[in-house]
KOLSE-652636 format. One line per field, with one value per atom (N, C-alpha, C): x, y, z; atom name; residue in three letters. Coordinates in nm, 4 decimals, padded with zeros to 6 digits, always signed. Example, Ala and Ser with C-alpha at 12.3 -4.5 7.8 and 13.67 -1.06 7.14 Angstrom:
BEGIN
u = c(+01.3190,+01.2300,+01.3200,+01.2850,+01.3670,+01.2900)
v = c(-00.5690,-00.4500,-00.3300,-00.2250,-00.1060,+00.0030)
w = c(+00.7800,+00.7800,+00.7800,+00.7080,+00.7140,+00.7870)
atome = c(N,CA,C,N,CA,C)
residu = c(ALA,ALA,ALA,SER,SER,SER)
% end
This chain:
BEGIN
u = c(+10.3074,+10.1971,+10.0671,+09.9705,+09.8158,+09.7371,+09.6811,+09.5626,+09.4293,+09.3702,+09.2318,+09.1580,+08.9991,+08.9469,+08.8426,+08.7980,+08.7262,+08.5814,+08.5498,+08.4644,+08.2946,+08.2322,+08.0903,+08.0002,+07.9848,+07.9107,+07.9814,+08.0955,+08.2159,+08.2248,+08.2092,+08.1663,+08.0777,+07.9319,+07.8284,+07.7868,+07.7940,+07.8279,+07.8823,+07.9625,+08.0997,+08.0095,+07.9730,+07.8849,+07.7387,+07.6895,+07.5717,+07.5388,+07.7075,+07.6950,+07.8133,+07.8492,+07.8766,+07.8820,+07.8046,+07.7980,+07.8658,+07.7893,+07.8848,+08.0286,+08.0970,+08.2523,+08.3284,+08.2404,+08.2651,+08.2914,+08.2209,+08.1782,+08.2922,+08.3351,+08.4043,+08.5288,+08.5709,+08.7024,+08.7506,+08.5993,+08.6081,+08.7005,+08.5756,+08.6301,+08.8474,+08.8234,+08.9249,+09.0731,+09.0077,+09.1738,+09.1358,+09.0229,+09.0253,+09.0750,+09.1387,+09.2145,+09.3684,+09.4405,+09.5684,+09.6308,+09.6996,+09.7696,+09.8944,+09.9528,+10.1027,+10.0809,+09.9977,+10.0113,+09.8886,+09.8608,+09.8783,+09.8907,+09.9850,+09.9894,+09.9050,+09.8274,+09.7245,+09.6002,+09.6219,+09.5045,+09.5551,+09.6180,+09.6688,+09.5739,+09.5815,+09.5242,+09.3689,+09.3030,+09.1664,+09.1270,+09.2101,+09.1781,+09.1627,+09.2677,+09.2625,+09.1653,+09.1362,+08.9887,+08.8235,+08.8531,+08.7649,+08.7473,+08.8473,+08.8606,+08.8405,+08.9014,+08.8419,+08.6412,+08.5992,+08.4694,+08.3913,+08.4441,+08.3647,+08.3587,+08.4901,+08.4766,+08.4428,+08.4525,+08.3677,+08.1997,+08.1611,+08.0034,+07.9667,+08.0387,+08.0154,+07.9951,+08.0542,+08.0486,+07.9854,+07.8572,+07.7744,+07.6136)
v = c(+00.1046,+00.1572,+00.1404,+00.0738,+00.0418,+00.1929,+00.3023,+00.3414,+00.2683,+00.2702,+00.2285,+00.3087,+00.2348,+00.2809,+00.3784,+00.4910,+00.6008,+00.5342,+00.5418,+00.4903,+00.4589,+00.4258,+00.4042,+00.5347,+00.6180,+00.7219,+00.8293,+00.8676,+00.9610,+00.8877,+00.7965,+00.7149,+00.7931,+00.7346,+00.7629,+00.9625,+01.0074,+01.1839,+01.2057,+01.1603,+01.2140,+01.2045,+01.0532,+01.0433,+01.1067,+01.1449,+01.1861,+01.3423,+01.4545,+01.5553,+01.5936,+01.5532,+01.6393,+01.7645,+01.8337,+01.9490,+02.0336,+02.0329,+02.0663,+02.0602,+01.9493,+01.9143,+01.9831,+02.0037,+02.1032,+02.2393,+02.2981,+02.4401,+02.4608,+02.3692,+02.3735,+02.3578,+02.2975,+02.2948,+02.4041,+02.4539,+02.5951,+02.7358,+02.6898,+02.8474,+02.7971,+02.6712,+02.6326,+02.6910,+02.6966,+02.6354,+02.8059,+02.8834,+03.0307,+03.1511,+03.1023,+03.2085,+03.1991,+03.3453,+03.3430,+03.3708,+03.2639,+03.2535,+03.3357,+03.4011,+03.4511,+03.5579,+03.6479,+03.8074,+03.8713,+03.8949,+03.9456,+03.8220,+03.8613,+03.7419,+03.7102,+03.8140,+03.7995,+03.6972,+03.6809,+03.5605,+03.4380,+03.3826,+03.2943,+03.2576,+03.3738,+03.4000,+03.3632,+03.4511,+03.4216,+03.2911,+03.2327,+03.0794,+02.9661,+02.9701,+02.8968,+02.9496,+03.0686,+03.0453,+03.0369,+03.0721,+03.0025,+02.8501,+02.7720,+02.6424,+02.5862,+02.6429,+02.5976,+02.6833,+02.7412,+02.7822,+02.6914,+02.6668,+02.5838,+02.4196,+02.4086,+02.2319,+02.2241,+02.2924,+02.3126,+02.2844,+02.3591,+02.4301,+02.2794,+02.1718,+02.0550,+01.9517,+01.9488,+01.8668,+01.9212,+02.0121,+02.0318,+01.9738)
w = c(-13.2876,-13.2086,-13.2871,-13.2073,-13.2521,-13.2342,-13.3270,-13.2854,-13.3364,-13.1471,-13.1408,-13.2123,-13.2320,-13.3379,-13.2435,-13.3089,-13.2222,-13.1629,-13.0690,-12.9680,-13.1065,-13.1170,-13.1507,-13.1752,-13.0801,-13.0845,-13.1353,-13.1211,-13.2126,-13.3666,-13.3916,-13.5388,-13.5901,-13.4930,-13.5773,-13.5944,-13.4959,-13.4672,-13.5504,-13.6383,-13.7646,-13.8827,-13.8508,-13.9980,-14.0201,-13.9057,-13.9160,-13.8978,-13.8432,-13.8493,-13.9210,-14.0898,-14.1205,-14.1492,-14.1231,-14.2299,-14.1207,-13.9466,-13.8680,-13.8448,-13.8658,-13.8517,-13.9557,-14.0984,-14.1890,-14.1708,-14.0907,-14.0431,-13.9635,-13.8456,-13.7622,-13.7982,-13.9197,-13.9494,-14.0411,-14.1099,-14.2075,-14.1181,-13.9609,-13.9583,-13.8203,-13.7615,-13.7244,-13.8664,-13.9975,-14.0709,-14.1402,-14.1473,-14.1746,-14.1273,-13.9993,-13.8858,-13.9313,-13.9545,-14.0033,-13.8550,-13.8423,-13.7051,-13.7505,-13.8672,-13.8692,-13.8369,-13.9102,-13.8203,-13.8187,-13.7464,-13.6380,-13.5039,-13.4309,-13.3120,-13.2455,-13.2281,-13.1319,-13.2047,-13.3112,-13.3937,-13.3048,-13.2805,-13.2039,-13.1029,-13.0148,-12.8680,-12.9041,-13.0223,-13.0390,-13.1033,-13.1893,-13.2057,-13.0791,-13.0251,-12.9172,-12.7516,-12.7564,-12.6928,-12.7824,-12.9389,-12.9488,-12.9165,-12.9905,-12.9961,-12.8505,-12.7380,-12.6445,-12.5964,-12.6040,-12.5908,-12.6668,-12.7893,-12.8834,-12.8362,-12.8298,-12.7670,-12.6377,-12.5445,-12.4010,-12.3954,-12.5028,-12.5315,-12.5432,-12.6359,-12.6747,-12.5757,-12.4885,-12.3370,-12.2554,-12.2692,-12.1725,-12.2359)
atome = c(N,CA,C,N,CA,C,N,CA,C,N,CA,C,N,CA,C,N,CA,C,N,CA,C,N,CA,C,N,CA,C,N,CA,C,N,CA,C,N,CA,C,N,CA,C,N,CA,C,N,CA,C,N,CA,C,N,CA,C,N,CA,C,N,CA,C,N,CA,C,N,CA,C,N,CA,C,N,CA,C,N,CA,C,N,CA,C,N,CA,C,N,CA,C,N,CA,C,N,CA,C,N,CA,C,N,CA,C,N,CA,C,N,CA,C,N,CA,C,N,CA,C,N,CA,C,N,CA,C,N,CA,C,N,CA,C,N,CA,C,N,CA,C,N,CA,C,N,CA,C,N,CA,C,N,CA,C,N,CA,C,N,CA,C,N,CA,C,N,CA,C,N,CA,C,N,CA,C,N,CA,C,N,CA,C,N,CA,C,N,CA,C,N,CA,C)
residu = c(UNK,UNK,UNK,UNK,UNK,UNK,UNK,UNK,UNK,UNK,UNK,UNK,UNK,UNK,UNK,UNK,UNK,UNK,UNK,UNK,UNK,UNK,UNK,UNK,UNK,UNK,UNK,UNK,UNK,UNK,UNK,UNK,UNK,UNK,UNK,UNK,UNK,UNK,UNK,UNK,UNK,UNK,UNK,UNK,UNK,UNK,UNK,UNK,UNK,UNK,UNK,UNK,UNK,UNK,UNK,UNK,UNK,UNK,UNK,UNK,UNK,UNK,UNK,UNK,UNK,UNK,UNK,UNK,UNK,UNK,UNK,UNK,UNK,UNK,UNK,UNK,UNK,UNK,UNK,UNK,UNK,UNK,UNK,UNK,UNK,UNK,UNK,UNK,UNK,UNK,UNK,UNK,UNK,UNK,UNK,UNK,UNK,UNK,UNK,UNK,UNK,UNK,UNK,UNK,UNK,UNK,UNK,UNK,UNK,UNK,UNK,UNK,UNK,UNK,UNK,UNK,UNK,UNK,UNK,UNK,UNK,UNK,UNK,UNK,UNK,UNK,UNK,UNK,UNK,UNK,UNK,UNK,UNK,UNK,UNK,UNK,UNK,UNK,UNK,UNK,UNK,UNK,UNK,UNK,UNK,UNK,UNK,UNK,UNK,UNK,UNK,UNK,UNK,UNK,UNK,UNK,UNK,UNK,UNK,UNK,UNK,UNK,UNK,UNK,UNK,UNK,UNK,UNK)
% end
């Protein structure tokens, strides 16, 4: 299996906003999903609010 290479503008967005993709993966990998369960629930509507917010 070939993965294609990420589109042109997702290229240059990566390279030109790090510090954001930083931030975003800080607080994405800072949430302890083991206990309490309910961290779960709040990661994944952040993660979706956050990548939503991005496509408008």
């Amino acid at each position: 299996m070939t993965i294609p290479p990420p589109p042109d503008d997702l290229e240059a967005s990566l390279a030109n906003d790090q510090t954001e993709l930083f931030q975003f993966l800080g607080t994405f990998m800072s949430v302890d999903t083991q206990d309490p369960p309910d961290e779960r629930v709040a990661i994944v509507e952040w993660l979706e609010s956050t990548l939503s917010a991005g496509r408008r």
